[in-house]
C-alpha positions as CSV (number, residue, x, y, z in Angstrom):
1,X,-35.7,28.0,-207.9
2,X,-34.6,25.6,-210.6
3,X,-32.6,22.5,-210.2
4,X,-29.5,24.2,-211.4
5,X,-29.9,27.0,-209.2
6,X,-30.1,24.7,-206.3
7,X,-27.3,22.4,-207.6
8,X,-24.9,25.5,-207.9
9,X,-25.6,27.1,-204.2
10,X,-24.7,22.9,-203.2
11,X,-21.6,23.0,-204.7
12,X,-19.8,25.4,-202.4
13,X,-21.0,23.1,-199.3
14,X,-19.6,20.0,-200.6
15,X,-16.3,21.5,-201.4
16,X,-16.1,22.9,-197.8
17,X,-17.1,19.7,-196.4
18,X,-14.4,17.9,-198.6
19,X,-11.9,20.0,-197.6
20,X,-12.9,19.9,-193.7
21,X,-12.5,16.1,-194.3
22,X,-9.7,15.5,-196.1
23,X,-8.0,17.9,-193.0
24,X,-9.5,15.5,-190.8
25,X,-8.2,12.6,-192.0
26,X,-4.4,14.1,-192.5
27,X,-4.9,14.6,-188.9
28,X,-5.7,11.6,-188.1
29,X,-2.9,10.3,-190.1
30,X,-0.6,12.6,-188.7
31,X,-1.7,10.9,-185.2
32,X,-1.2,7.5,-186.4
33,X,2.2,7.8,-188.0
34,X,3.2,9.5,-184.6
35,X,1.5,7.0,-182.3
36,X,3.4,4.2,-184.8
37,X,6.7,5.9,-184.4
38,X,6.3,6.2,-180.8
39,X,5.3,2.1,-180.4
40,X,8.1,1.5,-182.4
41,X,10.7,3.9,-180.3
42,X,9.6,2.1,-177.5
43,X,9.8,-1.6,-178.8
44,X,13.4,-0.4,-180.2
45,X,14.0,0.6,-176.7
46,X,12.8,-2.5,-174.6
47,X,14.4,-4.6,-177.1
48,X,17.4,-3.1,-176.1
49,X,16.9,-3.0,-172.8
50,X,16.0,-6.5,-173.1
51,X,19.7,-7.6,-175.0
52,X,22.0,-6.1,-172.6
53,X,19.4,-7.8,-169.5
54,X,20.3,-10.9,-171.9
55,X,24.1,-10.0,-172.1
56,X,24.6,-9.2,-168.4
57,X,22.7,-11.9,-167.2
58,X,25.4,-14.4,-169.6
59,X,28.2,-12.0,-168.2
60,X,27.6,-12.8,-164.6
61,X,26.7,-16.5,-165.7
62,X,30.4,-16.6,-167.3
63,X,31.8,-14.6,-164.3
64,X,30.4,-17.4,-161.5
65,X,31.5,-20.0,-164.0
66,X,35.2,-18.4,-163.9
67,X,35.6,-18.6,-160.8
68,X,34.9,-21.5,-160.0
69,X,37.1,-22.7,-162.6
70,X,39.5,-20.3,-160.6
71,X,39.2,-22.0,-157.4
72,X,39.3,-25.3,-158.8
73,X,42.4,-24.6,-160.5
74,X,44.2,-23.5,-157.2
75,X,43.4,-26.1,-155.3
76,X,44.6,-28.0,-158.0
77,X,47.6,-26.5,-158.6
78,X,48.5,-25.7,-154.5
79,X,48.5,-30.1,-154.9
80,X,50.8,-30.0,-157.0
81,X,53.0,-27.5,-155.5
82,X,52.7,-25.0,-158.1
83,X,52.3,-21.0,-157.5
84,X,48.8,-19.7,-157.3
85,X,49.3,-15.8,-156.4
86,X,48.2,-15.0,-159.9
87,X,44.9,-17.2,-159.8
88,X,44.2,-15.9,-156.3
89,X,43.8,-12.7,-157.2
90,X,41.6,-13.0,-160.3
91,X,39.8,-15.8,-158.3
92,X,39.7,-12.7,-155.8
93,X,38.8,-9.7,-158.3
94,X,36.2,-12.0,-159.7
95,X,34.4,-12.5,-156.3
96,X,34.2,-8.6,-156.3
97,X,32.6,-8.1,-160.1
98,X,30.1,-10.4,-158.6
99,X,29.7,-8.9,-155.6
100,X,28.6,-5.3,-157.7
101,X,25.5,-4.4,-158.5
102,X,24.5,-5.9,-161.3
103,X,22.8,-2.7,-163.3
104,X,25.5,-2.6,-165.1
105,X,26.0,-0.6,-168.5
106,X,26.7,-2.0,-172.3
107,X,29.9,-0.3,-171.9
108,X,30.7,-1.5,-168.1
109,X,29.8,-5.1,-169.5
110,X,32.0,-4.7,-172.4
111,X,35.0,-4.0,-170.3
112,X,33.8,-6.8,-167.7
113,X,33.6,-9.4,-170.8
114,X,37.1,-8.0,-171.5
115,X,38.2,-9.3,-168.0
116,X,36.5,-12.4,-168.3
117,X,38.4,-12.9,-171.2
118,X,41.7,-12.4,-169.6
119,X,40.9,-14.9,-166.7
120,X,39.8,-17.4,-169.4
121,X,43.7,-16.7,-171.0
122,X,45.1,-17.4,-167.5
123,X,43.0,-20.7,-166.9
124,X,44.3,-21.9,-170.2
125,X,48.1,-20.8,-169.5
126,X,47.8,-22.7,-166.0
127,X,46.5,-25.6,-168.0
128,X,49.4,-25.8,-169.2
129,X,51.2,-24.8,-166.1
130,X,49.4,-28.2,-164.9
131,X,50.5,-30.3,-167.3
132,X,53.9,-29.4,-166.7
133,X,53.7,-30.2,-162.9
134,X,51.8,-33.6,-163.4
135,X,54.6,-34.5,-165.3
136,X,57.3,-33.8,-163.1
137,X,55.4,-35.1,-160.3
138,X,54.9,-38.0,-162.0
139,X,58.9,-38.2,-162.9
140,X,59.4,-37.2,-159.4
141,X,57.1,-40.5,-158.3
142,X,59.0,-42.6,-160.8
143,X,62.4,-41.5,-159.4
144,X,61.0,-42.1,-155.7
145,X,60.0,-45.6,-156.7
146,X,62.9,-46.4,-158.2
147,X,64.9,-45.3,-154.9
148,X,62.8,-47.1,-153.1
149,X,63.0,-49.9,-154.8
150,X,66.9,-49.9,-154.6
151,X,66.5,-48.8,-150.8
152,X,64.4,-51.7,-150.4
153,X,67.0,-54.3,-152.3
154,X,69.8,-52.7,-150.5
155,X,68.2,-53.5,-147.6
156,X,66.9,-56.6,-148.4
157,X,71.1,-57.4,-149.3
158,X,71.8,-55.3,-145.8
159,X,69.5,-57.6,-143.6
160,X,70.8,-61.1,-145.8
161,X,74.3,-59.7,-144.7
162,X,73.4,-59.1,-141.4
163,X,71.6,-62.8,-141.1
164,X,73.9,-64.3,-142.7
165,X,76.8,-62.6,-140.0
166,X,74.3,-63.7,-137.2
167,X,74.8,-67.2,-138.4
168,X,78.3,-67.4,-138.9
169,X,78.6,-65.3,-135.6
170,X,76.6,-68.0,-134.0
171,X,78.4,-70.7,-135.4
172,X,81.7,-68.8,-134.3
173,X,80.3,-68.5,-130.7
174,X,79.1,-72.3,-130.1
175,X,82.8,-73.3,-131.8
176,X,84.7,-71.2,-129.3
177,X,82.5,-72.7,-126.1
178,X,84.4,-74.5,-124.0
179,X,83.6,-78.5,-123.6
180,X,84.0,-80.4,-120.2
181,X,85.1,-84.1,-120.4
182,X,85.9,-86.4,-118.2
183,X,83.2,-85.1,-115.2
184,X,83.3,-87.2,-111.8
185,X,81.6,-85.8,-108.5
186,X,83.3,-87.1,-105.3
187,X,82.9,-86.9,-101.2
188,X,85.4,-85.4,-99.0
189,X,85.2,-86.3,-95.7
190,X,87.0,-84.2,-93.0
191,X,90.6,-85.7,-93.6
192,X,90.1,-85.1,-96.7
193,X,89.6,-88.6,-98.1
194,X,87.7,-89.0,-101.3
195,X,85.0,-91.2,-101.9
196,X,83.3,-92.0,-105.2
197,X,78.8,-91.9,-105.4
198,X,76.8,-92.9,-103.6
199,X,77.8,-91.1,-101.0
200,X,76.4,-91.5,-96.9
201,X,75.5,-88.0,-95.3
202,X,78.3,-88.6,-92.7
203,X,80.8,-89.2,-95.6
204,X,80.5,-86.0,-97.0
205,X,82.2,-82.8,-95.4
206,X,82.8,-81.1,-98.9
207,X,81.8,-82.2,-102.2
208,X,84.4,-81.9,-105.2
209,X,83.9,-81.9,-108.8
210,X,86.7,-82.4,-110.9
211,X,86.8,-81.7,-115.2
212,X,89.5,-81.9,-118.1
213,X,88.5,-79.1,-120.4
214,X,89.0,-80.2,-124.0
215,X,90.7,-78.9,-126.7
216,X,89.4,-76.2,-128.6
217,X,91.6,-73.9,-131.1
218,X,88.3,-71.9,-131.9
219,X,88.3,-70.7,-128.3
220,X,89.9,-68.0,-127.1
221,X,92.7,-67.8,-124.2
222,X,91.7,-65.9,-121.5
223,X,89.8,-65.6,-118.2
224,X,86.9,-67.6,-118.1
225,X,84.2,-67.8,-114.4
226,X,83.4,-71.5,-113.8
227,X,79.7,-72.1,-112.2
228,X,78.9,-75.4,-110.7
229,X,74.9,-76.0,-109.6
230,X,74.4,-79.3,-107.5
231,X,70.4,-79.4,-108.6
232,X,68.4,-82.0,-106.3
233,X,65.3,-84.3,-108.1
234,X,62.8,-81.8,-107.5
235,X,65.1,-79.5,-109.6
236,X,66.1,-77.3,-106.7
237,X,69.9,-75.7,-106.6
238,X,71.5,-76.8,-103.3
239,X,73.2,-73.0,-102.1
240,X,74.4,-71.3,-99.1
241,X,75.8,-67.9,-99.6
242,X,77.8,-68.6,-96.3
243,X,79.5,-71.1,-98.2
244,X,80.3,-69.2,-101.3
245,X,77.0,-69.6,-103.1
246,X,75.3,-67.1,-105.1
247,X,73.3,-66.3,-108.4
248,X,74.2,-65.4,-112.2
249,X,72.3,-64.3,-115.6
250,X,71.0,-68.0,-117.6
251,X,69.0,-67.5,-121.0
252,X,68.1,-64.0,-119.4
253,X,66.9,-65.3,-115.8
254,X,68.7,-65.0,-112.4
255,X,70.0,-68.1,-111.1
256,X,70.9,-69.7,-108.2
257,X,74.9,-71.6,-108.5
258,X,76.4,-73.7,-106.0
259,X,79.5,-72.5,-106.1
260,X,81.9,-70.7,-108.5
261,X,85.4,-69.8,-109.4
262,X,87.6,-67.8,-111.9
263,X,90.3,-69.8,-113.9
264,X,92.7,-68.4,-116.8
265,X,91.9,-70.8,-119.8
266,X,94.9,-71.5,-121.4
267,X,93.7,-74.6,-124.3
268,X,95.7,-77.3,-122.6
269,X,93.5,-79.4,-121.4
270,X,93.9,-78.5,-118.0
271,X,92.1,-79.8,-114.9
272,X,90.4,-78.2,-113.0
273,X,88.4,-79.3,-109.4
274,X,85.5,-77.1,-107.7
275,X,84.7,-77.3,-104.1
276,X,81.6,-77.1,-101.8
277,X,81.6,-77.0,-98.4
278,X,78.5,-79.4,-97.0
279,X,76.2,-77.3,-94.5
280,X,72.9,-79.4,-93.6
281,X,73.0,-83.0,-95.0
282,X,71.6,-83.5,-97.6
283,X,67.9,-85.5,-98.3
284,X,68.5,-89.1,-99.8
285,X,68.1,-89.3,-103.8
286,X,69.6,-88.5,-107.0
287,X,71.3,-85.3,-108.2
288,X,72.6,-83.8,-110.8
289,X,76.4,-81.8,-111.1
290,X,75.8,-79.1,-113.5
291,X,78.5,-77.4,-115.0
292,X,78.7,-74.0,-117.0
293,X,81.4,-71.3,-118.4
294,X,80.3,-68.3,-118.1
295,X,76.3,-68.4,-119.4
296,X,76.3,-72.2,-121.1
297,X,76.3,-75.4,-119.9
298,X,79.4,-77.4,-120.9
299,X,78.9,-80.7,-119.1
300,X,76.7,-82.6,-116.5
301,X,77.5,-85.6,-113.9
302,X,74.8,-87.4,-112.0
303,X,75.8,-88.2,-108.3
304,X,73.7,-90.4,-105.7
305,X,73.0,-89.7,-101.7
306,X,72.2,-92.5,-99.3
């Protein structure tokens, strides 16, 4: 067989091996576009997957953020005195978003963003809601101050009245107490003779003391109770309730007198004489008369036993 023979019976093998190739090799192209498209199905896929993970992870981020913006705007505004029923329940439908489960849809987390949205608009319409209260608190402060302020200068102008009414009142009071003059302590012995200090034990059956009351126009007319307190060196009061003795109110305190009497004070310098009947003599020394109208001294005299 010649060469041409040979190369002719050839030529049908290679052209059923080309053709058994190129078949092959669409095949395998066929494959590869497919296993491409697939790979890039699935990347389309996860990268989708992946943005709305993204986008409801920053929806729940924004949802927490909310509301606590929520909550910090009612307290803020339940300071100030303002209404919070409309924060309290988005603060409230907020907690219950959160509280879903969170495989959520694109189109649940678009309406969810819409919400969040709307809470946003609220926070920025109570901003103002705020603003509104600080200021009249704040006017509400400056008006308190103010009162108070004149409160306090009222009173301030109350109490310097009232001191000042004290004083006069005071100065009115010690004008219109009585004043004795003329103050002498005698002896009466039992005939009734009088005998001026010192005085002997035996000389003495009563003791007398005997006072002008001066003039005084501030005083008033009227009934006045006349104490007289016969106080030994030692500074005790010589009493005896048998003999008329007994005790009053001085600068607050209960006091012993030595004896006492009701006169009508008419301003006319009138004279007036207290008794005291002696019981047990009386220890040798110095003593002193006191004499008082009503709760004040108005006169002393100093009187000797032997």
């Amino acid at each position: 067989m010649n060469e041409q023979e040979m190369n002719e019976q050839e030529k049908p093998k290679n052209n059923k091996t080309s053709i058994i190739i190129a078949l092959l090799s669409i095949v395998v192209l066929i494959q590869a576009i497919k296993i491409f498209l697939d790979y890039r199905e699935k990347e389309e896929v996860r990268q989708q997957l992946g943005a709305i993970t993204a986008e409801r992870d920053h929806t729940v981020s924004e949802l927490e953020s909310v509301k606590a913006d929520l909550d910090g705007k009612i307290a803020e505004v339940n300071r100030l005195g303002g209404d919070v029923a409309d924060l309290t329940k988005a603060r409230d439908e907020a907690a219950a978003e959160l509280k879903k489960n969170k495989e959520r849809s694109a189109d649940a987390l678009k309406t969810l963003n819409g919400k969040i949205e709307g809470y946003r608009e609220l926070l920025l319409h109570k901003d103002e809601e705020i603003a509104k209260l600080k200021a009249a608190n704040e006017n509400l402060v400056t008006q308190v101050t103010k009162l108070q302020t004149t409160q306090n200068n009222l009173g301030d102008s109350i109490n310097s009245l009232l001191s000042t009414k004290k004083k006069l009142q005071e100065k009115v009071n010690s004008a219109a107490q009585l004043r004795a003059e003329n103050i002498a302590v005698t002896s009466m012995n039992d005939r009734g003779k009088e005998k001026e200090s010192p005085f002997r034990n035996r000389q003495i059956a009563k003791l007398k003391i005997r006072f002008t009351l001066a003039d005084n126009k501030a005083a008033d007319i009227g009934a006045r109770k006349f104490f007289w307190r016969i106080v030994n060196k030692n500074g005790q009061v010589i009493f005896d309730v048998n003999k008329g003795s007994g005790t009053f109110m001085l600068n607050g305190k209960e006091e012993f007198y030595t004896a006492a009497q009701e006169i009508l004070f008419d301003n006319t310098k009138q004279e007036i004489s207290l008794l005291f009947e002696k019981g047990s003599d009386y220890p040798s020394g110095d003593y002193i008369a006191e004499l008082y109208a009503q709760d004040y001294i108005i006169g002393t005299s100093a009187f000797s036993v032997k």
